[in-house]
C-alpha atoms as an extended CHARMM CRD file, in Angstrom:
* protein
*
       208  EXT
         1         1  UNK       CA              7.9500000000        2.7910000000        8.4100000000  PROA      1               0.0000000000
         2         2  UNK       CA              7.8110000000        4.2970000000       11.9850000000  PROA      2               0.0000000000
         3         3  UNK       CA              5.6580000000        2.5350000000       14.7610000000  PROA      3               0.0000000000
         4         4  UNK       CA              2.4230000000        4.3870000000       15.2700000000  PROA      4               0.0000000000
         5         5  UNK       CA             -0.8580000000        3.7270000000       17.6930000000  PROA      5               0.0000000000
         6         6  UNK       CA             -2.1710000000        1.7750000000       14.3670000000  PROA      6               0.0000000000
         7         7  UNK       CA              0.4000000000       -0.9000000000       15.7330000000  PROA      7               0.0000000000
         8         8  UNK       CA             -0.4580000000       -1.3520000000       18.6230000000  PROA      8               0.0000000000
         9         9  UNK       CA             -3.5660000000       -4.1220000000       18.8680000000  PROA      9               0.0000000000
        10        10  UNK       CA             -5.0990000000       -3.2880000000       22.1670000000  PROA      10              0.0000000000
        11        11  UNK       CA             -4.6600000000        0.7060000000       22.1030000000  PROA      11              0.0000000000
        12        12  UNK       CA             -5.7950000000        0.4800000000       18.6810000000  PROA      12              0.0000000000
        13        13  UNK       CA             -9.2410000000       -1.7510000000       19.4540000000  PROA      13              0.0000000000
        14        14  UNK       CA             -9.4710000000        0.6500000000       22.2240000000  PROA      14              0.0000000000
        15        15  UNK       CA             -9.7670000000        3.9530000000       20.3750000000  PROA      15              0.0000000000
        16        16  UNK       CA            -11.6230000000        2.0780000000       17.0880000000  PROA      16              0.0000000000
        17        17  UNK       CA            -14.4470000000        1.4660000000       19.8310000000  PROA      17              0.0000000000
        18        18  UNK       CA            -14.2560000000        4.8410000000       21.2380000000  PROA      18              0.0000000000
        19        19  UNK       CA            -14.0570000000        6.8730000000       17.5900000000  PROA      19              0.0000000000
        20        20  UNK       CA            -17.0790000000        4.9670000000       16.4300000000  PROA      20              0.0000000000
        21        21  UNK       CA            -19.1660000000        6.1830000000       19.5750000000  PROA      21              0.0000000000
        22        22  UNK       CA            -18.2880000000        9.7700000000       19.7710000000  PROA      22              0.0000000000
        23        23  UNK       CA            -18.7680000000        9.7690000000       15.8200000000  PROA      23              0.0000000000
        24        24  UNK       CA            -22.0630000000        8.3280000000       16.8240000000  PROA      24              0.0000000000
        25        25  UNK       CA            -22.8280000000       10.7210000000       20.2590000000  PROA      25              0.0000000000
        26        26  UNK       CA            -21.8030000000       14.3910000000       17.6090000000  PROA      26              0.0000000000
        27        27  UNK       CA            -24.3280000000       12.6280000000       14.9980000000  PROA      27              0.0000000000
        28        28  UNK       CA            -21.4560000000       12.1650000000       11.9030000000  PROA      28              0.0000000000
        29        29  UNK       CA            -21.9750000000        8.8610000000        9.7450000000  PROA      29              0.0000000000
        30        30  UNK       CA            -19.1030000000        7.1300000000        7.5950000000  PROA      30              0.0000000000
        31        31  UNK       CA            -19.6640000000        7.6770000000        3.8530000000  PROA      31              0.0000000000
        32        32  UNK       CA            -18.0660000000        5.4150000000        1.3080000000  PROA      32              0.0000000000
        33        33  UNK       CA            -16.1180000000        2.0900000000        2.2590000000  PROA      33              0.0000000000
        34        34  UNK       CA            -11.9190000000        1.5540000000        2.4960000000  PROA      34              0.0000000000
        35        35  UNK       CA            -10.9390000000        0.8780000000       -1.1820000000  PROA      35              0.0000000000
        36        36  UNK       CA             -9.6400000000       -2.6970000000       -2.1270000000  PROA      36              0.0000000000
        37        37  UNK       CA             -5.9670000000       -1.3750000000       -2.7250000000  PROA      37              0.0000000000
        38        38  UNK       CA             -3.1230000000       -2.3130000000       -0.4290000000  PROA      38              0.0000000000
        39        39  UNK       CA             -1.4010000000        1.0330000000       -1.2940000000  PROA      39              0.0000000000
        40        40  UNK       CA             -2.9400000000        4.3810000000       -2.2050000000  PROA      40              0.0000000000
        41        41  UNK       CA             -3.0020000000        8.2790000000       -1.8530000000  PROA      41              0.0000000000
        42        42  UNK       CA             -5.7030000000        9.6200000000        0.1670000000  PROA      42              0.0000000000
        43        43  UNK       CA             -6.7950000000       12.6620000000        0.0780000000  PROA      43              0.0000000000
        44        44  UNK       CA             -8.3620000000       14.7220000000        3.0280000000  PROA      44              0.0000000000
        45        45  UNK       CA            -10.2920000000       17.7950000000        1.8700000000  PROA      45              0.0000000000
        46        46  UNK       CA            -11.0570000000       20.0870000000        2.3950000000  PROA      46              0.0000000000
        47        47  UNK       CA             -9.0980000000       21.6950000000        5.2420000000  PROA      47              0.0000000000
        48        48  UNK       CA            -10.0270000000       24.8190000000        7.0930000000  PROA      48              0.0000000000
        49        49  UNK       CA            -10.0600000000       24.1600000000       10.6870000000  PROA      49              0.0000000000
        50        50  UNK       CA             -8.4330000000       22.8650000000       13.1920000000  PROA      50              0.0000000000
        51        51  UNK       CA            -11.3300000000       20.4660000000       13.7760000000  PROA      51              0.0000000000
        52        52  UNK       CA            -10.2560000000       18.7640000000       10.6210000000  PROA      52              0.0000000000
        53        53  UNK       CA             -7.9010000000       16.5660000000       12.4060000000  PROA      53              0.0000000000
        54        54  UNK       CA             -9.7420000000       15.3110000000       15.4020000000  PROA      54              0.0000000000
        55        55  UNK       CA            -12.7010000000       14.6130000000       12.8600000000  PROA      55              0.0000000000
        56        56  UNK       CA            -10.6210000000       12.7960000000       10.3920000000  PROA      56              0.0000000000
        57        57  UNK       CA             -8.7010000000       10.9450000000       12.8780000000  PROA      57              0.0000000000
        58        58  UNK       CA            -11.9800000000        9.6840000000       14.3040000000  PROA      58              0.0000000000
        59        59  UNK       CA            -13.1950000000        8.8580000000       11.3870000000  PROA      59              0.0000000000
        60        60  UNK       CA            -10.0530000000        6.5080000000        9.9060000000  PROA      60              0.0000000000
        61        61  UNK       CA            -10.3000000000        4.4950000000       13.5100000000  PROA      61              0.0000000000
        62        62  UNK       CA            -13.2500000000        3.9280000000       13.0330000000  PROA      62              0.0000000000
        63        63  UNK       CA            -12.7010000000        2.8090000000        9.3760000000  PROA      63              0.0000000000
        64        64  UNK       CA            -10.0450000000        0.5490000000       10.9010000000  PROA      64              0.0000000000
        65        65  UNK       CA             -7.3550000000        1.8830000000        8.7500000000  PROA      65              0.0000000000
        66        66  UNK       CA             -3.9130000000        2.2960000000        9.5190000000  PROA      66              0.0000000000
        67        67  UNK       CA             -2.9120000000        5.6340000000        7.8350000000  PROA      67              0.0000000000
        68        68  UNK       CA              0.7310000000        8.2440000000        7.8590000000  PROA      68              0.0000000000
        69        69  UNK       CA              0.3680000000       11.6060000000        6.7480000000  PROA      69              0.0000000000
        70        70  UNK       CA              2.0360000000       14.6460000000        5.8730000000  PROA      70              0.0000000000
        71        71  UNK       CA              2.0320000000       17.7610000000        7.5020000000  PROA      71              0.0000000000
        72        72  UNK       CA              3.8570000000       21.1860000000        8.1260000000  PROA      72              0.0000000000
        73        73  UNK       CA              7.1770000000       20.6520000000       10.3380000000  PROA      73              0.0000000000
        74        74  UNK       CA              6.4280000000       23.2910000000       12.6460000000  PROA      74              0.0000000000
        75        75  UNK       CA              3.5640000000       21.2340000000       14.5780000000  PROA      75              0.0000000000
        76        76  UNK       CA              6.0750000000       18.2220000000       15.4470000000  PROA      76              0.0000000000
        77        77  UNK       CA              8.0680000000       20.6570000000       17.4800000000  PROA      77              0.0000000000
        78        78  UNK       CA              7.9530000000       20.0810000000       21.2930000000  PROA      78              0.0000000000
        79        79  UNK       CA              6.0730000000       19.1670000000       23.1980000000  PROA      79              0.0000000000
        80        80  UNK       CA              3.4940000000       17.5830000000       21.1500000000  PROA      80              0.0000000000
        81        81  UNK       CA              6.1340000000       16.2760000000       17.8320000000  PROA      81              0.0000000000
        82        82  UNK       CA              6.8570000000       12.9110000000       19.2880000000  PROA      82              0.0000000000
        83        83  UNK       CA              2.6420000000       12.5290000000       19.8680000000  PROA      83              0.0000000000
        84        84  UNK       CA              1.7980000000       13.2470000000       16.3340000000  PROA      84              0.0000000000
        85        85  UNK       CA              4.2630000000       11.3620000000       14.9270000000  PROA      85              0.0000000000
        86        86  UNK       CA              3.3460000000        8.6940000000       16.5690000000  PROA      86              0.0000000000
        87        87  UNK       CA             -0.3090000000        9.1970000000       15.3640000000  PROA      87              0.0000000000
        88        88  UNK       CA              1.6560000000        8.4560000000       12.0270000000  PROA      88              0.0000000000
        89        89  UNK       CA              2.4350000000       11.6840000000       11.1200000000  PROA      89              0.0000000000
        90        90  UNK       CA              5.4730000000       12.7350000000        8.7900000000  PROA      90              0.0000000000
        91        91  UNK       CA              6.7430000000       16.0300000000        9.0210000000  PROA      91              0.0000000000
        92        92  UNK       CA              7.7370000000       18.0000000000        5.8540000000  PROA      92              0.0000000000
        93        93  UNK       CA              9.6690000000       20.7650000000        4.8980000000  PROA      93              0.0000000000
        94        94  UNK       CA              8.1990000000       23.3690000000        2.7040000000  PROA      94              0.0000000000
        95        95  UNK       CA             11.7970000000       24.3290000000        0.8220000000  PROA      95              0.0000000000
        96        96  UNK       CA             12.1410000000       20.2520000000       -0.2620000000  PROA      96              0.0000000000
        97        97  UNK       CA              9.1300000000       19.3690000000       -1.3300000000  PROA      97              0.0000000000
        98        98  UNK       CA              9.9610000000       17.7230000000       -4.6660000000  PROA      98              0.0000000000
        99        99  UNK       CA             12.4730000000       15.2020000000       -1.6650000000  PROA      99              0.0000000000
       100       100  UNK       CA              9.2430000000       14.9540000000        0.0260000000  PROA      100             0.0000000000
       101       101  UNK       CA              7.7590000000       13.3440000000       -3.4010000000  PROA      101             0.0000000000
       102       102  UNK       CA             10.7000000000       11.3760000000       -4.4850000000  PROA      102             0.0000000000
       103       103  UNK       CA             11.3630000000        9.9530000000       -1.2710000000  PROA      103             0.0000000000
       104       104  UNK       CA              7.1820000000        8.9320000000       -0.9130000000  PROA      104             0.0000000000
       105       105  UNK       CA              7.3370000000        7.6060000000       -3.8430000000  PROA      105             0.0000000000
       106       106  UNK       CA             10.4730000000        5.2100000000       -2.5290000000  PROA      106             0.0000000000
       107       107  UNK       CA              8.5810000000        4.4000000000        0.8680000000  PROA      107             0.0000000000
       108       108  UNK       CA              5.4800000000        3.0020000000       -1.5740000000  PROA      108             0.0000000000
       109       109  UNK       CA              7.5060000000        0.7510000000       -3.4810000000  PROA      109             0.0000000000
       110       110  UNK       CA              9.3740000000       -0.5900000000       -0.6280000000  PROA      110             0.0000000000
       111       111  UNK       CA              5.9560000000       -1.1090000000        1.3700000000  PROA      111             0.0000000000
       112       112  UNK       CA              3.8340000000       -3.8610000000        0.8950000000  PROA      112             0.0000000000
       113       113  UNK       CA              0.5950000000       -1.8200000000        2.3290000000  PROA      113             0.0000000000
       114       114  UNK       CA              0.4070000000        1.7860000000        2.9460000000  PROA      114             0.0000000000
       115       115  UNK       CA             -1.5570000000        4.6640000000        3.1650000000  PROA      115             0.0000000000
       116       116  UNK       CA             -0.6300000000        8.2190000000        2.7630000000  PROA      116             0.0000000000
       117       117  UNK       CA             -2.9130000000       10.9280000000        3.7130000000  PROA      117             0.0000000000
       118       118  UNK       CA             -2.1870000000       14.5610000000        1.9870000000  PROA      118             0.0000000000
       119       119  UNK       CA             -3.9510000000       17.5940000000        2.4410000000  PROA      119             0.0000000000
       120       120  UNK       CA             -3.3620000000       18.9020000000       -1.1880000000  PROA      120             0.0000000000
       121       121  UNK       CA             -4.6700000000       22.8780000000        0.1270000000  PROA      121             0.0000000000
       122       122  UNK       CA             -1.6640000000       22.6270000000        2.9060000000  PROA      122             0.0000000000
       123       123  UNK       CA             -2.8980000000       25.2510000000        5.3460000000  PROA      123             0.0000000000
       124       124  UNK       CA             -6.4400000000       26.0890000000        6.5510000000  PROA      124             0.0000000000
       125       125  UNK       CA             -6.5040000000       29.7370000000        5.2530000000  PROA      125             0.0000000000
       126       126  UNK       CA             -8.0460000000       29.7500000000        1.3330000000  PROA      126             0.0000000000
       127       127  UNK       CA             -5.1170000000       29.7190000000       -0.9430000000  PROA      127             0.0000000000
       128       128  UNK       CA             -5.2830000000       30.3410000000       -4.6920000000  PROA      128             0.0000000000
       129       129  UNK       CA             -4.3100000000       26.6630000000       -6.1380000000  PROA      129             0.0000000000
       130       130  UNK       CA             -3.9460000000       23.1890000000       -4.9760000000  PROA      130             0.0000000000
       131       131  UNK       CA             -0.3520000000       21.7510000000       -4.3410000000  PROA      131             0.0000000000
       132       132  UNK       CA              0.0810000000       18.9550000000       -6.5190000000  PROA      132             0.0000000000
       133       133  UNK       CA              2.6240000000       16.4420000000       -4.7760000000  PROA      133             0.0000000000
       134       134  UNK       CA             -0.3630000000       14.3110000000       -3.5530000000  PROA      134             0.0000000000
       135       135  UNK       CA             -1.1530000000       13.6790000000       -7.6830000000  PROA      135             0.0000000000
       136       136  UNK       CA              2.5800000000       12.9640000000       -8.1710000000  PROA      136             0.0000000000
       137       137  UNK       CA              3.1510000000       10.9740000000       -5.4240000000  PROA      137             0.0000000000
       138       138  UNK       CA              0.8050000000        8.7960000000       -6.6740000000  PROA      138             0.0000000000
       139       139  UNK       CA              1.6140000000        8.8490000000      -10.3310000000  PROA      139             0.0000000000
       140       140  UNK       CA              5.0740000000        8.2930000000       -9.7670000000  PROA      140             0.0000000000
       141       141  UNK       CA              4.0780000000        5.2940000000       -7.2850000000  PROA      141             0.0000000000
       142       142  UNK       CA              1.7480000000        4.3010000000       -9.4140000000  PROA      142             0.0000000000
       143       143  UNK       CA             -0.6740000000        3.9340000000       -6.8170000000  PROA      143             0.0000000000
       144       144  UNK       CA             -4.7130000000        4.9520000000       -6.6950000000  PROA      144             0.0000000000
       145       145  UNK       CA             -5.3260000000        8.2320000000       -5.5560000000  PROA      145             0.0000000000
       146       146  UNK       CA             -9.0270000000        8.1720000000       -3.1770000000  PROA      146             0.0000000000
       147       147  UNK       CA            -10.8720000000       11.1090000000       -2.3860000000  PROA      147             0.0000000000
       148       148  UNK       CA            -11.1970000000       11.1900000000        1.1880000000  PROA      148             0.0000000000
       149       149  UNK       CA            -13.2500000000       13.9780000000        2.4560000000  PROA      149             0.0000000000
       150       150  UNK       CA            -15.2600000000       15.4780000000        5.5450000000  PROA      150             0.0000000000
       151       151  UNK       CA            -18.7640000000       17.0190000000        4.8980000000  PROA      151             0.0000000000
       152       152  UNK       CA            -19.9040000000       19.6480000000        7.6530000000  PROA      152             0.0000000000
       153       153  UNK       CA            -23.2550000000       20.5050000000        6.0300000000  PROA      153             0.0000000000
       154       154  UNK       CA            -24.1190000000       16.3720000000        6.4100000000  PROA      154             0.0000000000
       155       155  UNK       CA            -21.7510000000       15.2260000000        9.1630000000  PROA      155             0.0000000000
       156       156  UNK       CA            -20.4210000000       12.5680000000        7.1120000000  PROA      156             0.0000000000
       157       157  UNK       CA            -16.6430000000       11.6470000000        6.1140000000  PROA      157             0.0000000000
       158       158  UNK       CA            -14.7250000000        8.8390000000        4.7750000000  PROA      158             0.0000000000
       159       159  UNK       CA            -13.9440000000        6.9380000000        0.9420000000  PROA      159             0.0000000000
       160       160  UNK       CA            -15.0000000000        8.6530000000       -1.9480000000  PROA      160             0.0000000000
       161       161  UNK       CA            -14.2740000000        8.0970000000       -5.5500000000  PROA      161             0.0000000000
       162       162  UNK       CA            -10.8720000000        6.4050000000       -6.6050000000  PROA      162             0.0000000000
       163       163  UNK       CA             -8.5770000000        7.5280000000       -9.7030000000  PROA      163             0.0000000000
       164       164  UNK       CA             -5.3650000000        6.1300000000      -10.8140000000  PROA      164             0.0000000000
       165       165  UNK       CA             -3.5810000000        8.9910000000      -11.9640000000  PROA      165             0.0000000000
       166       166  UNK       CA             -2.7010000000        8.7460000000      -16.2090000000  PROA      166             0.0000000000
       167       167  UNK       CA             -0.3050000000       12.0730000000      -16.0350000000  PROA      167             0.0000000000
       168       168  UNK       CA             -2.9540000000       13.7290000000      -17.6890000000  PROA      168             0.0000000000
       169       169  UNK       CA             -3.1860000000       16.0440000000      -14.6670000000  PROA      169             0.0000000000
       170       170  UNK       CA             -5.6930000000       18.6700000000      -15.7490000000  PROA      170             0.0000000000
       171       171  UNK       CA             -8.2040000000       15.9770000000      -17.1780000000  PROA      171             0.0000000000
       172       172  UNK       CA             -7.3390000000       14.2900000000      -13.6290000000  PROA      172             0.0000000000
       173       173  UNK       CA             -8.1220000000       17.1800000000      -11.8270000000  PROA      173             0.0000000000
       174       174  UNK       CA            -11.6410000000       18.0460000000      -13.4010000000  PROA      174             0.0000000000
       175       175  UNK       CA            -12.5570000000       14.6640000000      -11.5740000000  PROA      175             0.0000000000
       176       176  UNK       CA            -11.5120000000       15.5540000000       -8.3820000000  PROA      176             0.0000000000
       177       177  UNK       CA            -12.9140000000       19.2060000000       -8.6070000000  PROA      177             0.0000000000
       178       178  UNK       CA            -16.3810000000       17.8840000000       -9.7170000000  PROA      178             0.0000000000
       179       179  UNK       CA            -16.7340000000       15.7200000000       -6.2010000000  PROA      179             0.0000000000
       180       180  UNK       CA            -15.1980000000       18.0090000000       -4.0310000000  PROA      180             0.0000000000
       181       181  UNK       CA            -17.4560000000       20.8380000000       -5.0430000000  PROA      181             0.0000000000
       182       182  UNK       CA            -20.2360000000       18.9760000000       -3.4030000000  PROA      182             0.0000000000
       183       183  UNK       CA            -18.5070000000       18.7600000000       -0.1360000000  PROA      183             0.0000000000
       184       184  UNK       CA            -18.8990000000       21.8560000000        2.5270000000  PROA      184             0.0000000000
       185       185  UNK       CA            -15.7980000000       22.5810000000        4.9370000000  PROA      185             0.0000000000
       186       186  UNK       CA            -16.3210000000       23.1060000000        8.1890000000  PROA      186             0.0000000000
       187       187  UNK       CA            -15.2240000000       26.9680000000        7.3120000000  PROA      187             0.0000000000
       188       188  UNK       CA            -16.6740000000       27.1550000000        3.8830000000  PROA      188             0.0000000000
       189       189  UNK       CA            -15.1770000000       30.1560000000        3.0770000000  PROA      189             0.0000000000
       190       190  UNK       CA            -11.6010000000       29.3900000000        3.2030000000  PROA      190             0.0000000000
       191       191  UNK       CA            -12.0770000000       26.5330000000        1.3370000000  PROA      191             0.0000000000
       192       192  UNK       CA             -9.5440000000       26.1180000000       -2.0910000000  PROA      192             0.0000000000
       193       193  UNK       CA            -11.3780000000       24.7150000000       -4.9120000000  PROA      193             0.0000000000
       194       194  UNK       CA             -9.3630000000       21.6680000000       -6.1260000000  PROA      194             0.0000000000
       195       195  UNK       CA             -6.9730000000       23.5720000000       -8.8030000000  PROA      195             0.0000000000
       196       196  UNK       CA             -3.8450000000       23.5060000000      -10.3830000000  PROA      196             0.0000000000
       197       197  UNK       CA             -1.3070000000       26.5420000000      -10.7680000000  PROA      197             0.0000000000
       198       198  UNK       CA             -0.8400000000       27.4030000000      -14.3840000000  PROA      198             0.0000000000
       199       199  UNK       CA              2.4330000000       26.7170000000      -14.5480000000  PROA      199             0.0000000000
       200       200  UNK       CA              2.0210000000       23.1010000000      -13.4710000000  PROA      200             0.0000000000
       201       201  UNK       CA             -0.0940000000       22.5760000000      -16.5170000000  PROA      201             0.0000000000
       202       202  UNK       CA              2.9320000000       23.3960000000      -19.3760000000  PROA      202             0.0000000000
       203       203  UNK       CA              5.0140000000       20.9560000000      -16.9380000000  PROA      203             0.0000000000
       204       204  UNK       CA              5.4010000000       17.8890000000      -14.5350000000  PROA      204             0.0000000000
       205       205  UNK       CA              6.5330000000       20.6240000000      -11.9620000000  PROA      205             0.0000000000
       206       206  UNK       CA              5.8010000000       18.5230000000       -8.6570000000  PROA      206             0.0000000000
       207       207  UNK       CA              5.2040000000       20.5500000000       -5.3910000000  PROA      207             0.0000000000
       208       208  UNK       CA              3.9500000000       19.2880000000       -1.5830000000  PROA      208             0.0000000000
């Protein structure tokens, strides 16, 4: 996998030290601890502002984790691509997102440790459903999928509950919705509930 800041032992104490205080000097608290997995999903939800990322990003150094995760390819355009990327992001292509998936699923296997962090709503505005490569990913990996998650209303973020995925998606998915409901964005009204599209519950259909 690509070299990221996570690699780099001095930078990385560096900005560990630094997250944990400005977590501290804003008054957020971690929640949960890092799951005993060498591989898994990680969710990060929900997502309706831009202050998601900063937040989150804080939140993982200070966690001492080293993460990658997906997001929309028009951000890694110039002149800040080459920075997020190497802040582990992946970029990803709306019209291949079943390749996105398949070729996840080939980057867990080959890895030893990994984390990949989705943001299953995939844009801040509300949408109707909940994309569903982050479950499919994981099944297909068969990797845990963790509930990672930011709480405005109590300034707290990190590990929630794990699940291994048993392709049962919609019995999956009444897991997930029942913590996340509990959890208040930062914009509370564009926040997605954590459901499925319809269709994807006749069918394995698999979408980023």
């Amino acid at each position: 996998m690509r070299y990221t800041i996570f690699d780099i032992p001095i930078l990385r104490e560096v900005l560990q030290f630094l997250a944990v205080i400005i977590l501290s000097i804003f008054g957020w608290h971690r929640a949960g601890q890092v799951p005993d997995y060498p591989k898994f999903v990680l969710i990060a939800a929900p997502h309706t502002s831009n202050w998601d990322f900063p937040v989150g990003l804080a939140i993982v150094l200070a966690f001492k984790v080293k993460i990658y995760w997906l997001g929309k390819e028009p951000i890694f355009k110039w002149p800040f691509g080459a920075f997020f990327k190497w802040l582990g992001g992946i970029p990803v292509s709306r019209s291949r997102s079943a390749d996105v998936v398949a070729h996840t699923i080939q980057v867990f296997k080959e890895q030893s440790r990994m984390i990949m962090v989705v943001a299953p709503e995939g844009t801040r505005k509300r949408v109707s459903y909940w994309k569903t490569g982050f479950y499919y990913m994981a099944l297909g990996a068969n990797v845990p999928i963790v509930m990672g998650f930011i709480d405005y209303a109590q300034k707290r973020g990190g590990f929630g509950p794990t699940l291994m995925p048993s392709g049962e998606i919609e019995s999956d998915m009444e897991r997930i919705r029942s913590f996340y409901e509990n959890i208040t964005a930062k914009i509370p009204g564009k926040s997605t509930p954590a459901v499925i599209s319809p269709r994807h519950r006749q069918s394995n259909h698999e979408d980023e």
